[in-house]
C-alpha positions in Angstrom: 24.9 4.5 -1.6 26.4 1.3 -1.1 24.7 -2.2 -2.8 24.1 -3.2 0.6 21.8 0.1 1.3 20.0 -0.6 -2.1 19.5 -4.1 -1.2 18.1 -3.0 2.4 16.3 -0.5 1.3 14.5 -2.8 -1.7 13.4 -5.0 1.1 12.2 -1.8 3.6 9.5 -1.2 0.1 8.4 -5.0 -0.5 7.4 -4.9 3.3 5.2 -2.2 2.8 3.8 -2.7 -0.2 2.9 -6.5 1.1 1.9 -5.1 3.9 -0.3 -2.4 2.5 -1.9 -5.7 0.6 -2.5 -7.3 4.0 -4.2 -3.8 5.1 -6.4 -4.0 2.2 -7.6 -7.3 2.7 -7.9 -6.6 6.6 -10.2 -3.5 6.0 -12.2 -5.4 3.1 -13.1 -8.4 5.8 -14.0 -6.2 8.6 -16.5 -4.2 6.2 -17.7 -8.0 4.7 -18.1 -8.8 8.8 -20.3 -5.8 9.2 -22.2 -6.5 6.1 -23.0 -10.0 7.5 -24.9 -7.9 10.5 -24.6 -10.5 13.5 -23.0 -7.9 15.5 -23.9 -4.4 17.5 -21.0 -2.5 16.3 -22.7 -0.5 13.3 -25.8 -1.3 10.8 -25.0 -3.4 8.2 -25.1 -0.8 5.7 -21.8 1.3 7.1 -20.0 -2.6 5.9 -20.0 -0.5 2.4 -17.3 1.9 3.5 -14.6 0.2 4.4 -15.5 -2.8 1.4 -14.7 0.0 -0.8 -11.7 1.4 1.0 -10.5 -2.2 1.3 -10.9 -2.9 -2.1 -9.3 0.0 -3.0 -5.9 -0.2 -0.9 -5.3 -4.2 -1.8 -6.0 -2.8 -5.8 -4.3 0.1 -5.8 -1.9 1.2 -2.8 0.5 -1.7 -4.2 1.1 0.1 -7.9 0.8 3.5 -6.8 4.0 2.8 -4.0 5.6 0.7 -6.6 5.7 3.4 -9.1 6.5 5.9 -7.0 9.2 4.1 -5.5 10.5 2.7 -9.2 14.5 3.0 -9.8 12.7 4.9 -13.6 11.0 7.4 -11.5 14.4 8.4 -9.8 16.0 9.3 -12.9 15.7 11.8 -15.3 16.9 12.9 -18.1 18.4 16.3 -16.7 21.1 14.3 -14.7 20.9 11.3 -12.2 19.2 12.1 -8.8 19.8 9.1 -6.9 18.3 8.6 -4.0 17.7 11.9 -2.3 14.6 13.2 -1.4 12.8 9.9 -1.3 10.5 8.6 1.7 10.4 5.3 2.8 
């Protein structure tokens, strides 16, 4: 791979993990707007759910993408595996 493909690539993966951030925080203010209960959508207590999914992709999504998609995870010490076999 050329340094431009690694440099495109490297931005591809702080898209999504910013953007899985975003998701987080989107999910966690919808389940907050249910909680409030001025609405007819659901009862305030299904605003639990997705406050705990919410919380949990803007917590951990980020790390868990990050370390899956670290330049340490595709190395080893059996030989260099580069890039193959990785999903953006």
């Amino acid at each position: 791979m050329t340094s431009d493909q690694h440099d495109k690539i490297a931005v591809q993966r702080h898209f999504l993990i910013s953007l899985s951030r975003f998701v987080g925080i989107g999910i966690l203010m919808f389940g907050i707007y249910l909680l409030y209960g001025k609405q007819d959508i659901a009862p305030p207590i299904w605003g639990y759910v997705p406050v705990l999914i919410g919380f949990l992709t803007f917590f951990f999504a980020p790390p868990m993408l990050a370390k899956r998609w670290s330049s340490n995870a595709l190395h080893s010490d059996t030989g260099d595996k580069g890039d193959e076999g990785t999903i953006l």
